[in-house]
OpenMM code with the backbone's topology and positions (N, CA, C; nanometers):
from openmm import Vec3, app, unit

residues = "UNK UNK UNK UNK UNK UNK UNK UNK UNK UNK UNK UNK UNK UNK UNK UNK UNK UNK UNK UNK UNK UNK UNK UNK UNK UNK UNK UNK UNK UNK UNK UNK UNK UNK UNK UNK UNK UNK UNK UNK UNK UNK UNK UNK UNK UNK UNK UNK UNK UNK UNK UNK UNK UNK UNK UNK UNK UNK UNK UNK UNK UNK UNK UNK".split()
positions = [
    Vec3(9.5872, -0.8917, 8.6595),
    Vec3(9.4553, -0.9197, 8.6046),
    Vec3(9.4129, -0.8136, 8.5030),
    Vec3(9.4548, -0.7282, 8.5525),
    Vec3(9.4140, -0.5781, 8.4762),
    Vec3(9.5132, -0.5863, 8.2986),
    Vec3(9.6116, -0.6448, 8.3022),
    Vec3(9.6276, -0.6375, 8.1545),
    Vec3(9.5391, -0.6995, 8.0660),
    Vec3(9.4702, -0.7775, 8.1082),
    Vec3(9.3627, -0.8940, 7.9915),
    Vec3(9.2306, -0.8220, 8.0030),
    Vec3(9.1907, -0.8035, 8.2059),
    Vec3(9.0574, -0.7369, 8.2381),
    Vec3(9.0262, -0.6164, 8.2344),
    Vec3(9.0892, -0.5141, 8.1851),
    Vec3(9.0261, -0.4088, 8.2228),
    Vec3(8.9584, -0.3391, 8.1124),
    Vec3(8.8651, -0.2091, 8.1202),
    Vec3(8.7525, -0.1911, 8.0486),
    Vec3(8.7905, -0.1571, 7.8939),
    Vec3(8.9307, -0.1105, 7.8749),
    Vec3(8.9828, -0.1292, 7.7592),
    Vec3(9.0181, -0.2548, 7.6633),
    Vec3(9.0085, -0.3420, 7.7643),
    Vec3(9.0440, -0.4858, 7.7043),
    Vec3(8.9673, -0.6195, 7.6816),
    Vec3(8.9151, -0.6241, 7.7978),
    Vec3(8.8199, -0.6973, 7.8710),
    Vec3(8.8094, -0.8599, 7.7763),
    Vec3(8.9257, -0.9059, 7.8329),
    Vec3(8.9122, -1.0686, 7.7623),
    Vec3(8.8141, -1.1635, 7.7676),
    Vec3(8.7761, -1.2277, 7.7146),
    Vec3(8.6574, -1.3057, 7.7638),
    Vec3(8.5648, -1.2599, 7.7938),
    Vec3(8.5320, -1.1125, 7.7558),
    Vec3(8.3998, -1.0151, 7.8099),
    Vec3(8.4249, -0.9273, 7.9750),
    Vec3(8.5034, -0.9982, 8.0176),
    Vec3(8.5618, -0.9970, 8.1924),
    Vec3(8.6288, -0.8618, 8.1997),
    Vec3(8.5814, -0.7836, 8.2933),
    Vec3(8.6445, -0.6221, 8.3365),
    Vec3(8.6624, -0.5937, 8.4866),
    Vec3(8.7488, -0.6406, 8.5345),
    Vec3(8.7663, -0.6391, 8.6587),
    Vec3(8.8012, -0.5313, 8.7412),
    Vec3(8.7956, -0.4354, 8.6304),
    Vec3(8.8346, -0.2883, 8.6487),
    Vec3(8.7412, -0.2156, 8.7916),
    Vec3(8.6562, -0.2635, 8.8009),
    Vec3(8.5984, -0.1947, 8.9395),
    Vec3(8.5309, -0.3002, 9.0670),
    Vec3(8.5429, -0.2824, 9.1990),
    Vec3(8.4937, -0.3798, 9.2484),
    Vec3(8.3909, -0.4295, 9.2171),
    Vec3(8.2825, -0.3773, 9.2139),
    Vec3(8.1135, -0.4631, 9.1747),
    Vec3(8.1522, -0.5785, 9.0440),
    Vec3(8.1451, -0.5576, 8.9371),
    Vec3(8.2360, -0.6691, 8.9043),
    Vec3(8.3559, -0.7790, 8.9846),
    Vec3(8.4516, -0.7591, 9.0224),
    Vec3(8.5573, -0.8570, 9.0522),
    Vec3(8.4569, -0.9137, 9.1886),
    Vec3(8.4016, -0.8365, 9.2564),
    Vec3(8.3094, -0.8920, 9.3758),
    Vec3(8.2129, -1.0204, 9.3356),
    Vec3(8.1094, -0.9687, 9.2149),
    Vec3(8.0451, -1.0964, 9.1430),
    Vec3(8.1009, -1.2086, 9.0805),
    Vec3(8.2377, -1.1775, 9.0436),
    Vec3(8.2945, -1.3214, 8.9754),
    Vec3(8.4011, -1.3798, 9.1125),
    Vec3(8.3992, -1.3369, 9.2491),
    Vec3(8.5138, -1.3690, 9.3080),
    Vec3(8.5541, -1.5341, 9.3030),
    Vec3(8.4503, -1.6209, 9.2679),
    Vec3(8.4496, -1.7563, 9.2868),
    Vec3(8.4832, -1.8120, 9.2085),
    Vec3(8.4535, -1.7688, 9.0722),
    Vec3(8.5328, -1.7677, 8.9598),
    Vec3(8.6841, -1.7282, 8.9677),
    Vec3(8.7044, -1.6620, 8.9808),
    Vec3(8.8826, -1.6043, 8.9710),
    Vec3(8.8655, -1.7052, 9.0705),
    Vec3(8.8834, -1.7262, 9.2232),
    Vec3(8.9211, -1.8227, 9.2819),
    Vec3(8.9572, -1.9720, 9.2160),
    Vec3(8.8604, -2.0318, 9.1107),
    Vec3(8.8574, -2.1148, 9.0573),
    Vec3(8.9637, -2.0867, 8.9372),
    Vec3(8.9718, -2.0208, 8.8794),
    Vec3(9.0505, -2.0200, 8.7791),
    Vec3(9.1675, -2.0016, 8.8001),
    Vec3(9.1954, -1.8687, 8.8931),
    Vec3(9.3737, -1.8598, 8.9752),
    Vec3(9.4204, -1.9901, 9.0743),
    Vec3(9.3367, -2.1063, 9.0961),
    Vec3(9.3313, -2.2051, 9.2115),
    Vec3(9.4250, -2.2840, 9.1037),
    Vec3(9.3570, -2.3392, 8.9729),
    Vec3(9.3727, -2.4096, 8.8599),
    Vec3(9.4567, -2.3732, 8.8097),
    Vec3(9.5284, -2.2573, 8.7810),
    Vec3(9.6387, -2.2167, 8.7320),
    Vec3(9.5909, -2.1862, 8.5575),
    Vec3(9.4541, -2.1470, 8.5479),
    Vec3(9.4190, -2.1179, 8.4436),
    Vec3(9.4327, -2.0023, 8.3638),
    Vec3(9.4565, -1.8821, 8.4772),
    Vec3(9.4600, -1.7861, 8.4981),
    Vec3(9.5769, -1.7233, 8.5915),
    Vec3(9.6607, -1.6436, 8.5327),
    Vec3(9.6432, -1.5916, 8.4237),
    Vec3(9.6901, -1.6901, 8.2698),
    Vec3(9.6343, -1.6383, 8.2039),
    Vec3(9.6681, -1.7286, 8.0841),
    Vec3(9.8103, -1.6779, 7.9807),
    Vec3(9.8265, -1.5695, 7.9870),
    Vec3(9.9571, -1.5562, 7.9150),
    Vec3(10.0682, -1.5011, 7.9956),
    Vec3(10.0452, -1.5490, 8.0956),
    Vec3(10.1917, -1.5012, 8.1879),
    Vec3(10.1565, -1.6543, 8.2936),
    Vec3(10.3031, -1.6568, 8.3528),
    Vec3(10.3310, -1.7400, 8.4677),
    Vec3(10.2197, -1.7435, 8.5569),
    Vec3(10.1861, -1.8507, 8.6419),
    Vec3(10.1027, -1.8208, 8.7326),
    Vec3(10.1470, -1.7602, 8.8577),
    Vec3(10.0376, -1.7234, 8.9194),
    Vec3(10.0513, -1.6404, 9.0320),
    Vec3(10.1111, -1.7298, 9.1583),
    Vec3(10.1833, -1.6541, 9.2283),
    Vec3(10.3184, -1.7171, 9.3516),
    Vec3(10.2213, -1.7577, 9.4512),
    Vec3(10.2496, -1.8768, 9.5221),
    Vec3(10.1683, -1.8760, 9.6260),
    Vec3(10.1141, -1.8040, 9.7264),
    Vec3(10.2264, -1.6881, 9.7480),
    Vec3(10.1778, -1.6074, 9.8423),
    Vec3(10.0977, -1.5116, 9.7666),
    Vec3(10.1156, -1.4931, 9.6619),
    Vec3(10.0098, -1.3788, 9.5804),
    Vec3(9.8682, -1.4879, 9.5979),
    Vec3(9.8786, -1.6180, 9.5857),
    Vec3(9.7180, -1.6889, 9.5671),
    Vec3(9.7037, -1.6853, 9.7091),
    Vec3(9.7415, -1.6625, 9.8099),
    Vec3(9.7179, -1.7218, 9.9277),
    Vec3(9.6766, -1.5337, 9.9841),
    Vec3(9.6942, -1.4338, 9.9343),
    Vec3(9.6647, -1.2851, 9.9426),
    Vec3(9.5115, -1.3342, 9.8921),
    Vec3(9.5201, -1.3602, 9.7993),
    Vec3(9.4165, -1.3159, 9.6748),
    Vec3(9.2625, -1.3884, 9.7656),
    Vec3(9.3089, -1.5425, 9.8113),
    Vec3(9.1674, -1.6341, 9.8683),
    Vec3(9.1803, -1.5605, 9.9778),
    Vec3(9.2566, -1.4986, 10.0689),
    Vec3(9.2321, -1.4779, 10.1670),
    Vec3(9.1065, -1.3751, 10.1687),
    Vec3(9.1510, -1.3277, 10.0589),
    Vec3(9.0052, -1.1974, 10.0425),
    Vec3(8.9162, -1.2312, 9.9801),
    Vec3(8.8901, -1.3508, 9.9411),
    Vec3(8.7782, -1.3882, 9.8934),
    Vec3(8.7041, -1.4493, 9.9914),
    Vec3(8.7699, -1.5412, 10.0529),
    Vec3(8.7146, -1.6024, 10.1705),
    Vec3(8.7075, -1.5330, 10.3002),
    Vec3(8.7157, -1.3993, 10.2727),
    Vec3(8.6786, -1.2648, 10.3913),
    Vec3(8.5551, -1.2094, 10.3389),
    Vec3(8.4745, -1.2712, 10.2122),
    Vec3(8.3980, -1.2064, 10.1472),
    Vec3(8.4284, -1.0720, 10.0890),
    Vec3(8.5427, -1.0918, 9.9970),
    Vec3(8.5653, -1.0147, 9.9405),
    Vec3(8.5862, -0.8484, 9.9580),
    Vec3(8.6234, -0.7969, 10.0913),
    Vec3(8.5526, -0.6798, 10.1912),
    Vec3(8.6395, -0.5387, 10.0422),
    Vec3(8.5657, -0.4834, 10.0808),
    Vec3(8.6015, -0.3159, 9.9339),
    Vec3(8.7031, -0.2946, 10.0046),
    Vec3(8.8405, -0.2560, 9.9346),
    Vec3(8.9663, -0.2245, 9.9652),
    Vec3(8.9836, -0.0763, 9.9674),
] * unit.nanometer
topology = app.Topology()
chain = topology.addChain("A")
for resn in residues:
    res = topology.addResidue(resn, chain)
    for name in ("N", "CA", "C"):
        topology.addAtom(name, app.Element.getBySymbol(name[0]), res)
């Protein structure tokens, strides 16, 4: 995520570089990594990487 999102780059305005951000859009990335929208210039993410990723969203996102 961090090659497109982070505060040096920030595609689409999007900086996922610190939790408070990635915490407010988690439903978003859910939606977009679900869709295979994201990432957009690389392969999509393996199931078990999407199935990591909702699991922590749908834990409410807890600070790592």
């Amino acid at each position: 995520c961090l090659n497109c999102h982070a505060s040096d780059v920030q595609r689409g305005g999007v900086n996922l570089e610190d939790y408070a951000s990635a915490f407010q859009l988690r439903q978003e990335i859910r939606s977009e990594v679900g869709a295979d929208r994201m990432p957009r210039r690389a392969p999509p993410l393996s199931p078990e990487l999407k199935e990591l990723l909702f699991a922590w969203i749908d834990r409410d996102a807890p600070e790592l």
